[in-house]
N, C-alpha and C positions, 0 to 999 in steps of 0.2 A: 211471239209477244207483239203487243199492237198497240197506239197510241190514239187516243183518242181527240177531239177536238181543245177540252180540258187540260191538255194533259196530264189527265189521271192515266195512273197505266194500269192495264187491265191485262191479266196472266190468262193462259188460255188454257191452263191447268185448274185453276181453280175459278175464275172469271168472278174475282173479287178487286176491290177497287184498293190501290196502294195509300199505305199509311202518309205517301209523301205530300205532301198540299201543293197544288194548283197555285203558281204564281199570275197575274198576268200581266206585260211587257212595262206597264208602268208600278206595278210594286214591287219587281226586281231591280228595279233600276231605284227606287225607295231604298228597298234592303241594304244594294252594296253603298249607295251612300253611307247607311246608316252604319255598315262597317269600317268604311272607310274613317270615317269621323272619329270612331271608337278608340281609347287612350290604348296604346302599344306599348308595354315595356322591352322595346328593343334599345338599341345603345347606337344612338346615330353615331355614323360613321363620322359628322364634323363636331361632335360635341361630345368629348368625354370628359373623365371628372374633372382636368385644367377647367376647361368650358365656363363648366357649374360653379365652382369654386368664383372664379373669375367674374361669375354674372351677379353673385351674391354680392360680392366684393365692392365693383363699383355698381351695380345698380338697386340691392339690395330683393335680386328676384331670386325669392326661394323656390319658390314654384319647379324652376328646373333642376332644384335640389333635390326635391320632395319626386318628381319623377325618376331621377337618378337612384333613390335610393328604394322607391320601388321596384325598378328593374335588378338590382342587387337583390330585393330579397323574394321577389315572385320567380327571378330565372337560374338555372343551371349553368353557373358558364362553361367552356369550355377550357382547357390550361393555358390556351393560345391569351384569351383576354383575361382571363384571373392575372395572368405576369401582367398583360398592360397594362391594367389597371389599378394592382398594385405596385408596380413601377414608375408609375404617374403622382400616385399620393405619394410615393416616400419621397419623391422632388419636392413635393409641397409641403410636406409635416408641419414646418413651423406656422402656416396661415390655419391651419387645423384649428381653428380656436375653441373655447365653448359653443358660439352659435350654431357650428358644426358637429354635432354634440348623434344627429339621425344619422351623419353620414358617415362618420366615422366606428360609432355602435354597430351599424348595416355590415362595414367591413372587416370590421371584428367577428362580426358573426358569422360569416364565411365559412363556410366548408374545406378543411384543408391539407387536415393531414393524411388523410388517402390517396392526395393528388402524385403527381410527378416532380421530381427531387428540385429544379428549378421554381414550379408553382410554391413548394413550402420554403424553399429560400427567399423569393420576394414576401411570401404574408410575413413570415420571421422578421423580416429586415424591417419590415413598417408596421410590424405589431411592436418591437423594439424601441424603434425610432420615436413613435409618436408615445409611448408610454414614458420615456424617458424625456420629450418633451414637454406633456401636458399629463403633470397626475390626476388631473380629472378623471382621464378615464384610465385613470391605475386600477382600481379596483372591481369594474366592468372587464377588462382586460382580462386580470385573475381569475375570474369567475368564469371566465369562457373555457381560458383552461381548463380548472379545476374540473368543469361539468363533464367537460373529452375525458374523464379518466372513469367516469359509469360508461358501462357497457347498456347497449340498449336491449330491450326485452326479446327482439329476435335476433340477439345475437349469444345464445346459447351454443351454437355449434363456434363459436372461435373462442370457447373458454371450457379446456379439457382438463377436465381436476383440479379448477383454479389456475390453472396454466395458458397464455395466451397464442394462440396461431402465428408461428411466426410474422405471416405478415401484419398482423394487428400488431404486434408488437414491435414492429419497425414504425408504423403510426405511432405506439403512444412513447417509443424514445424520442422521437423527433419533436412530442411535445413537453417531455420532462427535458432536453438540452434548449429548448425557449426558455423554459419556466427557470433552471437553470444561468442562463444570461440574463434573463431580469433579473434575478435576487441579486448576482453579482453587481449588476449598475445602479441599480436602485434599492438603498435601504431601506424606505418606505415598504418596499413591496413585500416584508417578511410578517408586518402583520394583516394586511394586505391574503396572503396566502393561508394565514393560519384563520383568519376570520371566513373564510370562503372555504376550506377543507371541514372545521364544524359544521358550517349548514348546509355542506352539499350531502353531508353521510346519509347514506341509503335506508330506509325505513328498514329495519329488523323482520318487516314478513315478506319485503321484497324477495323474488326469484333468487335464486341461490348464487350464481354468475354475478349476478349485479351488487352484491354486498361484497361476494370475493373480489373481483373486480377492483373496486372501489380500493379494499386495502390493498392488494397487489399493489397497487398504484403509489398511494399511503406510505408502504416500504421501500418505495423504487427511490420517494424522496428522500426518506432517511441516509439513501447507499451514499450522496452527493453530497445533503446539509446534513449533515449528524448532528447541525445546532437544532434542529426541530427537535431532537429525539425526545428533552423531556414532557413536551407538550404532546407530541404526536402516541409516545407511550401511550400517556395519561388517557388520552382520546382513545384510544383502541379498548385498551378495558374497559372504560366506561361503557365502548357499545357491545363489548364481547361480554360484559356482568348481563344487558341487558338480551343478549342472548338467549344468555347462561339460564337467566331466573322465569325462561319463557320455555328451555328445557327442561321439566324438571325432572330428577331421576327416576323418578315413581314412572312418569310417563314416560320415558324412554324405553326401560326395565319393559312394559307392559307391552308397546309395540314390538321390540326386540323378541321378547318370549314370545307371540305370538308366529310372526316371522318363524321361531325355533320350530316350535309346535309344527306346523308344516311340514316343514325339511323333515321330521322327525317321522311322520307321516310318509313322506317317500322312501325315507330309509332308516329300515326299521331294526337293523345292528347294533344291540345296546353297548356302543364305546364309549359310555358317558364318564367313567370310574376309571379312562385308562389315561388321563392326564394328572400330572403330579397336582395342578392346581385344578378347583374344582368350579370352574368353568372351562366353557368350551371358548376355543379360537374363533374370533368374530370371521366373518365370513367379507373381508374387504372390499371384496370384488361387487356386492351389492352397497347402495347406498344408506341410510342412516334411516328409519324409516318414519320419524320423525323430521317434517321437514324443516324444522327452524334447527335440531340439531344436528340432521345435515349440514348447517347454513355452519355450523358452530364448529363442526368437525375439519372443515375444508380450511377455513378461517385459522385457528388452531395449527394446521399443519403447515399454512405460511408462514403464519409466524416463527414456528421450531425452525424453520427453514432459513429466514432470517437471523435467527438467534443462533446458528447454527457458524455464518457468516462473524458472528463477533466473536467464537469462538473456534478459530480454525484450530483440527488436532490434526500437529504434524507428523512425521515420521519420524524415526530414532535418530536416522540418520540426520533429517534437514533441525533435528534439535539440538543433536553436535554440531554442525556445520552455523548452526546459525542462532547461539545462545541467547545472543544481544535483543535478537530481532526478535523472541521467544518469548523472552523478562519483556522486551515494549509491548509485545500483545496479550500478555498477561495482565500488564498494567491497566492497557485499551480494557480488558477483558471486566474489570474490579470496577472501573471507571460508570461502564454502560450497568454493572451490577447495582448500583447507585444511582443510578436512574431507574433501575425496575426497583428498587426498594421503596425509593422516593411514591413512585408511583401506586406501590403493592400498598403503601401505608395509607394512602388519601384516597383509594378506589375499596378494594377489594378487602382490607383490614377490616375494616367499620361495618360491612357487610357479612350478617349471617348464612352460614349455610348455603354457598355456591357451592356448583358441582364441578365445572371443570376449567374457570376461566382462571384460576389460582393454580394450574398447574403451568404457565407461563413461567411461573418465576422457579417451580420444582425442576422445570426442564434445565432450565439455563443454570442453576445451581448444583443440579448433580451431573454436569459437564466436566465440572473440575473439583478436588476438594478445597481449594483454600476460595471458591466459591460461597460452595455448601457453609463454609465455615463463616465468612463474612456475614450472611444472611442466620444465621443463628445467634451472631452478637449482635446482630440489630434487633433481634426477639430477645433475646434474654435483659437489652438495655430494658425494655420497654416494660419488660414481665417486674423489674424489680426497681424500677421508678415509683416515687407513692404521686409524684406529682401526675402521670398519666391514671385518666381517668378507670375505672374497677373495668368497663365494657372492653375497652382496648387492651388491658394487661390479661385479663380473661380469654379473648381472640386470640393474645400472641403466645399464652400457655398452650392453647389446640396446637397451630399452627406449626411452636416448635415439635410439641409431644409426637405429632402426627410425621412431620419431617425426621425426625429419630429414627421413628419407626419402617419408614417407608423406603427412602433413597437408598441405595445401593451407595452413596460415593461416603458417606456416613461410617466409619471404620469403629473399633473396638474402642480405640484410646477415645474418640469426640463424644461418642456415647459415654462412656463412661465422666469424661469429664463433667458434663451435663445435667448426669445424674448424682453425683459429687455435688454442685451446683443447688441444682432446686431440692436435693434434701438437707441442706445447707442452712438453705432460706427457711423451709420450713421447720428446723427445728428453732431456728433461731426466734419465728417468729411465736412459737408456741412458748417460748421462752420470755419472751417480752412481753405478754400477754399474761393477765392474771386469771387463770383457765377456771375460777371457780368465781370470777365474780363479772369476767366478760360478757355479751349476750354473744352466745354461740349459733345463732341463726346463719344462715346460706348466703343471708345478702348482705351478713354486715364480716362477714367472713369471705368474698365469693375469689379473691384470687386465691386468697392459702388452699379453700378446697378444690380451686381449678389446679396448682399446682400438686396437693396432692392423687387427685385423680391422674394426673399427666405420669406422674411418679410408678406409678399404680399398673399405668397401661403399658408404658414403654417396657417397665421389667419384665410385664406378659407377653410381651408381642415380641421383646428380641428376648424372651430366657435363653432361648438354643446359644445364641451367641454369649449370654451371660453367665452362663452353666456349663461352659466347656472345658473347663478345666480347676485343682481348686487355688489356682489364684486369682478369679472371677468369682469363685464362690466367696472369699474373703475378701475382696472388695465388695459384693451383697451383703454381708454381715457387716461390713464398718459405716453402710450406711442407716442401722438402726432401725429399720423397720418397725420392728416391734412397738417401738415409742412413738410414731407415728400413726398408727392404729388404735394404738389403746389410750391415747391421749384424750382429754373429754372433750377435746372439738368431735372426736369420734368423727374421722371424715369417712368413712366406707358407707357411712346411712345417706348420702347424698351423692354417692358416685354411683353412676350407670351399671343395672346389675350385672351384667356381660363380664364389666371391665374388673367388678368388684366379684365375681366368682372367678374368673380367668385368675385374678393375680394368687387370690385364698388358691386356688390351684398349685401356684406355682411354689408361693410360701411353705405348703402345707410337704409339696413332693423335697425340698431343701434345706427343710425345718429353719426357715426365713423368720417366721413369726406365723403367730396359730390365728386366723380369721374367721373361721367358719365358726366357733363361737360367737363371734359377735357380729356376725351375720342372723344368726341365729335371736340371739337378742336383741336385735334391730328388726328381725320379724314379730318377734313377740309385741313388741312398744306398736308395731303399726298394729296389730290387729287389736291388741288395745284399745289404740286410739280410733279404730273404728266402730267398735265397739259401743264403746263410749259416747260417741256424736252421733250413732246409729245412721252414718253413711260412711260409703268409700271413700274418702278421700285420700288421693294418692302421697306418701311419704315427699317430702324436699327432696330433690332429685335434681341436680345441675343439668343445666341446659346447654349442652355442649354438642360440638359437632366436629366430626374430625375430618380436617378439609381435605386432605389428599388419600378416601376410599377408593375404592377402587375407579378403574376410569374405563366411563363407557362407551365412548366416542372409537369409531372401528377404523381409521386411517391413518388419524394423527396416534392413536392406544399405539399404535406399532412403534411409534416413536418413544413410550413412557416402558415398556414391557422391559426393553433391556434396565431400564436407569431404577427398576421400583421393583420393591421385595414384598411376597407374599409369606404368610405365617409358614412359622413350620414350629411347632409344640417338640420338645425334648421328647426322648424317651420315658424318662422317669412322669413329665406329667400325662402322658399317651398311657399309661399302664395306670394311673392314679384313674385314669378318669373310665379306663375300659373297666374298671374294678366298680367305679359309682355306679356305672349305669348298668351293667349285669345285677348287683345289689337292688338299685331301684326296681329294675325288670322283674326279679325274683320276689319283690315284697307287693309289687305292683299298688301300693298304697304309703297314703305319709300321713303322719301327725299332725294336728289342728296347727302347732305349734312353729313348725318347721315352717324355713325360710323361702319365701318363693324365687329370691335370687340364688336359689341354691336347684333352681329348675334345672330340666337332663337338658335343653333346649338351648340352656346359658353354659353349660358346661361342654357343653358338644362344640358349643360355636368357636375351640379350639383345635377341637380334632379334624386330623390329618381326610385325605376324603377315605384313603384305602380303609383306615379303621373306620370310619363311617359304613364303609360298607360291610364288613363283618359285625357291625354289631345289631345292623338292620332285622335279623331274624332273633332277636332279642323279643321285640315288642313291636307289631304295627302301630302303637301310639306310638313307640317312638320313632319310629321310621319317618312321621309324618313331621316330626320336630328337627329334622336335618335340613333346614332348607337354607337357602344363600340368604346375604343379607338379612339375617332377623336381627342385627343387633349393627345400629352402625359402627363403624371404627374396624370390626371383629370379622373380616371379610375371609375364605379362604385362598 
């Protein structure tokens, strides 16, 4: 290589001229001036922030503030000067005034919980110091916290399952035991934190880590201030509804079956008929294929996790050993249940048709039963209040019906009293009502016929339990049946045809009360009335949803699987109904007349999967009418 007069360099391999420019002896000596001159955020050796402070002070020169807090926020310190220099400020705290307002923000904003145990004792000490001196910058302060508890978007590998890296989570205690010593010194600072944990919550289509993240965090405060809890609740379902209603189960259900389809495809061993329930075991080990209700799933499982902590189950032994201590977390237990009620009534009550953020409160409820039971007298206050509006006492007739039917901690005697309860009400109120001169429409009737639908389901959905013996059967008989069906509200023409052929099911195998007549005759009136108007229009038909169907979510599910009961149809109506549909198969046609809630399709959606599968070579039409979910509430 060779140099020419220029100094251009010129390569002897290619003998092309280098990209580097030719200075000559006086526009080098131009240049380094010109760097020389140029502003350095370094941190002179005789002027640290005393210095600056000091220069403001009496000569009112910002200027060397204004570099000061440049160099703060363009360089990396090292921990060496991180301590001196915030070692230096907490000397000075009280001259911190507002005019100082860049340089104390700059210091705040510091990078610090990564550092080494001495670097997070000095920022602690004069992030403390100066917040409890000047609440000006209380609420700046909060906010730097609050921000440290999102995880940033490449920091997916130190959040596994919602869980954080040990070492990240030695960072984010070091800044929940700060945020902790603020709240204790400064009462200001509680709303303060709650106004900065609202606007920091992470957008619902953010990266999955970063929503989990965030609440991890959310709950780590709860473990310390359990005075946040009912506000912090309140906050979590709000963004877990808004999750919720961005999953919806139709799409979940779609991706999930598709995902199936696949697997099904690699392995092609029909074991589909050899679980007692008729679904398959979600497959945990892969994610949610749905990315928001991944986001929901993960979410979801902290929280059980959490909840999980307010109800610790002890051992037999540390329950004799320690009765006192047992009855106070029982107490604690009832306490926090009132808070998720509080909460359940002004988020998720009001709201129609969620899919899984309502099972928060099914979790923590079927933990215990004098849970379960609290929470069922907070629905039944509400179902038989006239002063709560028709929409709310309608919501909390699902909600009970659905909880009857569903929770495992729910025993014979709760049920039974219940339904004791709402045929109670409903006879009473058929009673006070002058049936032949009131308007018997859906909307001006809509809790009695949410309560008799509720009535309707629950007898169908637990008969096995309710048919077990015949002192169950006579408690079925003293609660009248019969006069609830045949009364001229005539409530079966507006209940869901599933629920109003399941129960005719049940009635008909225990001689309860005879239905299918006037099922029957509620078909005729419709095609009537279609007749007549020379269109379809569909029958009054309550708009109900039953909140705790089954749950699709594959992580936290493993959580609900032990605490949540799926159908199981008696024998007697198992033999009723293998008797219909052989009959239907054999006549393979029906009458103009006959009810279409009296479909093989509605009737089926009680049978067991096994007789599902013997009755298949009955009919390929009806083979194709066994499918999951055709009817909500009637899941197998």
């Amino acid at each position: 290589m060779a140099f020419n007069s220029n100094m251009s360099v010129i390569t002897s391999r290619t003998s092309l001229s280098s990209i580097l420019k030719s200075y000559s002896p006086s526009e080098r000596e131009k240049t380094k001036t010109a760097i020389m001159n140029k502003v350095r955020f370094e941190m002179p050796k005789q002027k640290g922030i005393l210095e600056v402070v000091k220069a403001v002070e009496e000569r009112q020169h910002f200027e060397a503030m204004n570099e000061f807090v440049a160099f703060l926020t363009e360089n990396n310190l090292d921990d060496t000067e991180f301590i001196s220099i915030f070692n230096d400020a907490r000397s000075i705290v009280n001259q911190l005034s507002p005019k100082f307002t860049h340089l104390v923000e700059a210091l705040l904003s510091q990078s610090w919980a990564n550092r080494s145990v001495e670097a997070r004792k000095a920022y602690c000490e004069f992030c403390l110091d100066i917040l409890v001196a000047h609440n000006k910058y209380l609420q700046f302060g909060i906010n730097k916290l609050i921000n440290l508890w999102i995880p940033q978007e490449n920091d997916l590998g130190l959040w596994l399952n919602g869980k954080p890296t040990p070492e990240l989570d030695n960072g984010l205690q070091a800044i929940h035991q700060l945020l902790e010593r603020i709240l204790n010194a400064i009462p200001m600072a509680f709303d303060a934190t709650l106004d900065a944990i609202e606007h920091s919550f992470p957008y619902y289509k953010k990266a999955t880590h970063i929503v989990v993240g965030y609440v991890h965090n959310i709950l780590e405060l709860l473990k310390y201030k359990p005075i946040f809890g009912e506000y912090i609740i309140q906050l979590l379902m709000q963004n877990l509804i808004i999750l919720d209603v961005h999953a919806p189960r139709a799409a979940i259900e779609e991706l999930e079956s598709d995902d199936e389809d696949d697997d099904d495809e690699e392995d092609n061993e029909p074991e589909m008929f050899e679980m007692d329930e008729c679904q398959k075991k979600p497959n945990i080990d892969r994610p949610m294929n749905h990315p928001i209700a991944h986001t929901l799933d993960i979410c979801m499982m902290k929280i059980f996790d959490f909840l999980d902590l307010k109800n610790p189950q002890a051992t037999k032994q540390q329950q004799q050993e320690n009765e006192l201590e047992r009855q106070q977390k029982t107490v604690e237990s009832i306490k926090f249940l009132r808070l998720l009620i509080k909460a359940f009534d002004n988020v998720i009550l009001p709201i129609h048709n969620t899919h899984h953020a309502q099972f928060i409160i099914f979790y923590f409820c079927s933990l215990k039963q004098c849970l379960g039971e609290q929470f069922l007298t907070s629905l039944w206050d509400k179902i038989k209040n006239p002063n709560c509006s028709a929409v709310i006492r309608q919501a909390s007739v699902g909600y009970m019906a659905s909880f009857l039917a569903r929770s495992k901690c729910i025993n014979i005697n709760i049920l039974k009293h219940y339904l004791k309860e709402l045929c109670t009400w409903a006879h009473k109120y058929i009673r006070d009502c002058d049936q032949y001169r009131s308007n018997g429409s859906l909307k001006a009737n809509l809790v009695f016929f949410s309560v008799c639908q509720a009535i309707f389901y629950v007898i169908a959905f637990r008969s096995r339990d309710l048919t077990v013996d015949k002192k169950s059967l006579l408690f079925l008989q003293s609660l009248h049946l019969s006069a609830l069906v045949t009364c001229n509200f005539n409530p079966l023409r507006v209940c869901l045809p599933a629920v109003a052929t399941a129960f005719a099911g049940v009635t008909r195998a225990y001689q309860l009360a005879y239905c299918h007549a006037i099922l029957e005759r509620n078909a005729r009136r419709k095609l009537a009335t279609v007749y007549a108007n020379d269109t379809a229009t569909p029958e009054e038909t309550l708009d109900t949803f039953f909140p705790f169907d089954p749950y699709l979510l594959k992580m936290s599910g493993q959580r609900i699987t032990p605490i949540y009961l799926v159908y199981q149809a008696s024998e007697a109506e198992e033999h009723i109904a293998v008797e219909s549909i052989s009959s239907n198969a054999a006549s393979n046609s029906r009458k103009r007349g006959d009810s279409e809630m009296l479909d093989d399709h509605d009737v089926d959606d009680f049978i067991l999967s096994d007789k599902r599968q013997r009755l298949t070579s009955f009919s390929k039409n009806h083979e194709s009418q066994f499918t999951y979910g055709l009817s909500p509430g009637f899941h197998i």
